[in-house]
C-alpha positions in Angstrom: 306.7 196.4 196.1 310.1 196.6 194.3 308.6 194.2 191.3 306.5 196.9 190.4 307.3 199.7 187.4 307.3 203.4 188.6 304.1 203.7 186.9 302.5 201.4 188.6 303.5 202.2 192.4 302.8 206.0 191.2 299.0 204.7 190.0 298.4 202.7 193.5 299.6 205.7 195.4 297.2 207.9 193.1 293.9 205.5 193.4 295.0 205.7 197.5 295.1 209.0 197.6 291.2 209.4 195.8 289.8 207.1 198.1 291.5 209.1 200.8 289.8 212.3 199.5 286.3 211.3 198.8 287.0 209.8 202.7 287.8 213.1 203.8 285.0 214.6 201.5 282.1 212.6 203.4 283.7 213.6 206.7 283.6 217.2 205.8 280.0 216.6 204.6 278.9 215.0 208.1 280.6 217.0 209.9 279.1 220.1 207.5 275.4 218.4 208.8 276.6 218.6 212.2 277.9 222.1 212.9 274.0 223.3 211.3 272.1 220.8 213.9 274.4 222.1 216.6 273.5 225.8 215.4 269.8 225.1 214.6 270.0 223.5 218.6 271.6 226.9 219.8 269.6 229.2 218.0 266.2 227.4 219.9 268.1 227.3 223.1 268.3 230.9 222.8 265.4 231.4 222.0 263.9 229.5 224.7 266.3 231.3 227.1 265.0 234.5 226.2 261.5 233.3 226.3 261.8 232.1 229.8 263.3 235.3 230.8 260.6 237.0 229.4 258.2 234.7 231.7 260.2 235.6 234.3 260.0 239.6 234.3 256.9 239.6 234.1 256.0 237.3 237.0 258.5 239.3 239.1 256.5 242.8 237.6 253.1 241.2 239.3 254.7 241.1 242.6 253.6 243.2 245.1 255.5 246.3 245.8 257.7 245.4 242.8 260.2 248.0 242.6 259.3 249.7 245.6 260.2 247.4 248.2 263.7 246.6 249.0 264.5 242.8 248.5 266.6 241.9 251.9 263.1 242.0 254.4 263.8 245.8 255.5 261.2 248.1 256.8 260.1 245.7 259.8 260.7 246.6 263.3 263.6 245.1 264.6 
């Protein structure tokens, strides 16, 4: 607004410029909040993961001939 002193256009672009950062400072904040629930989410996924592998192993270690038998149907007669 050409009406307006230096001062003044220098204190509206100032009082912009805060409300700009505490903006940017409650986006960092949320997005802060986010990146934990995303690592909390990963770090039970994993763990989950590895619990179900664990399930796994040992329902393929109560199989019979587990180990000894070769897994594509050999050892018929053909």
């Amino acid at each position: 607004m050409p009406d307006q002193s230096p001062i003044d256009q220098i204190a509206e672009r100032v009082e912009r410029l805060l409300l700009r950062h505490e903006e940017l400072n409650r986006t960092n904040a949320l997005l802060y909040k986010e990146i934990e629930m995303l690592s909390q989410e990963r770090d039970s996924l994993k763990s989950r993961l590895s619990a179900a592998r664990a399930r796994v192993d040992a329902l393929l270690a109560r199989l019979p001939g587990a180990g000894s038998a070769p897994l594509n149907g050999a050892g018929g007669s053909v």
